[in-house]
C-alpha positions as CSV (number, residue, x, y, z in Angstrom):
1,X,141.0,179.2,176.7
2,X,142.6,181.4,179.6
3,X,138.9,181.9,181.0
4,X,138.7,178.4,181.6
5,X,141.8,177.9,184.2
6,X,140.5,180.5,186.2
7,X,137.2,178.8,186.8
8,X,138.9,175.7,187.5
9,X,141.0,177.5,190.4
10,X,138.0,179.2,191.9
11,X,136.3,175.9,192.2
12,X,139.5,174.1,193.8
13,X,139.7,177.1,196.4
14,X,136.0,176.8,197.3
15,X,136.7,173.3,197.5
16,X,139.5,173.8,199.8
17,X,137.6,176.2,202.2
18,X,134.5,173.4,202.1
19,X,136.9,170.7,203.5
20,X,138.3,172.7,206.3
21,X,135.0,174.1,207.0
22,X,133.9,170.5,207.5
23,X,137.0,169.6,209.3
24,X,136.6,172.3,211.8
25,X,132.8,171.3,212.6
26,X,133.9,167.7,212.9
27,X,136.6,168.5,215.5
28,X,134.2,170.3,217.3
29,X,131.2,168.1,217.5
30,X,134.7,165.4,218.9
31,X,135.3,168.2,221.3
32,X,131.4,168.7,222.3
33,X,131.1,164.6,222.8
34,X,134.2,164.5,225.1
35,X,132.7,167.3,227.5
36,X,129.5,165.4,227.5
37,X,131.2,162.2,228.7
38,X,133.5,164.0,230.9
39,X,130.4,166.0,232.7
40,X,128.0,162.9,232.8
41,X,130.9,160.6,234.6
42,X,130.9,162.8,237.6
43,X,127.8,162.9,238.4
44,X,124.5,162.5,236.7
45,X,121.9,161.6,239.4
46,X,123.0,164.5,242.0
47,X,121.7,167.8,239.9
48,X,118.0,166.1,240.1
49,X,117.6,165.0,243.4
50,X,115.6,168.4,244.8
51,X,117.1,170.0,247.8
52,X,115.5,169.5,251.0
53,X,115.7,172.7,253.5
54,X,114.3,172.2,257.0
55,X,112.9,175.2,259.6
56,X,113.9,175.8,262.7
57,X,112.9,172.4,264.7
58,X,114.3,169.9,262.3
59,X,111.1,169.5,260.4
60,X,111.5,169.5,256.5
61,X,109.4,172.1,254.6
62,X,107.7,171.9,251.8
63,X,109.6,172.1,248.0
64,X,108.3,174.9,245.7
65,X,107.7,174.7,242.0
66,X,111.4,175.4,241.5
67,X,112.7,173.5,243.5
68,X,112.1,170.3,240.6
C-alpha cells in the first residue's frame, strides 16, 4: 500500500505546476491585452498615412513601394 501515496503525491505536484503554468499564461495574455489598448489609444490612424517627401521646389514626389 506505500506505492500508492507516492502516486497520489506525484499527481498533486503535477497538478500544482499545471495550475501555475496556467496562471502565469493568463496573466500574460492580461498583460499582452493592456499593451494593445494602451498602444492603439495613442494613435492608430498616424503609422498608415504614407509619408509625403517633396524636392527641391515644393513639388511632392512620387511614394515607392515602401513607402505603403
Amino acid at each position: 500500500m506505500g506505492g500508492n501515496s507516492r502516486t497520489t503525491f506525484a499527481k498533486r505536484q503535477k497538478e500544482r505546476a499545471r495550475q501555475e503554468k496556467q496562471a502565469e499564461k493568463a496573466q500574460r495574455r492580461a498583460q499582452r491585452k493592456t499593451q494593445q489598448k494602451e498602444e492603439g489609444a495613442v494613435s492608430p490612424a498616424s503609422s498608415a498615412d504614407p509619408v509625403v517627401t517633396y524636392d527641391e521646389e515644393g513639388n511632392p514626389q512620387g511614394l515607392g513601394f515602401h513607402d505603403f
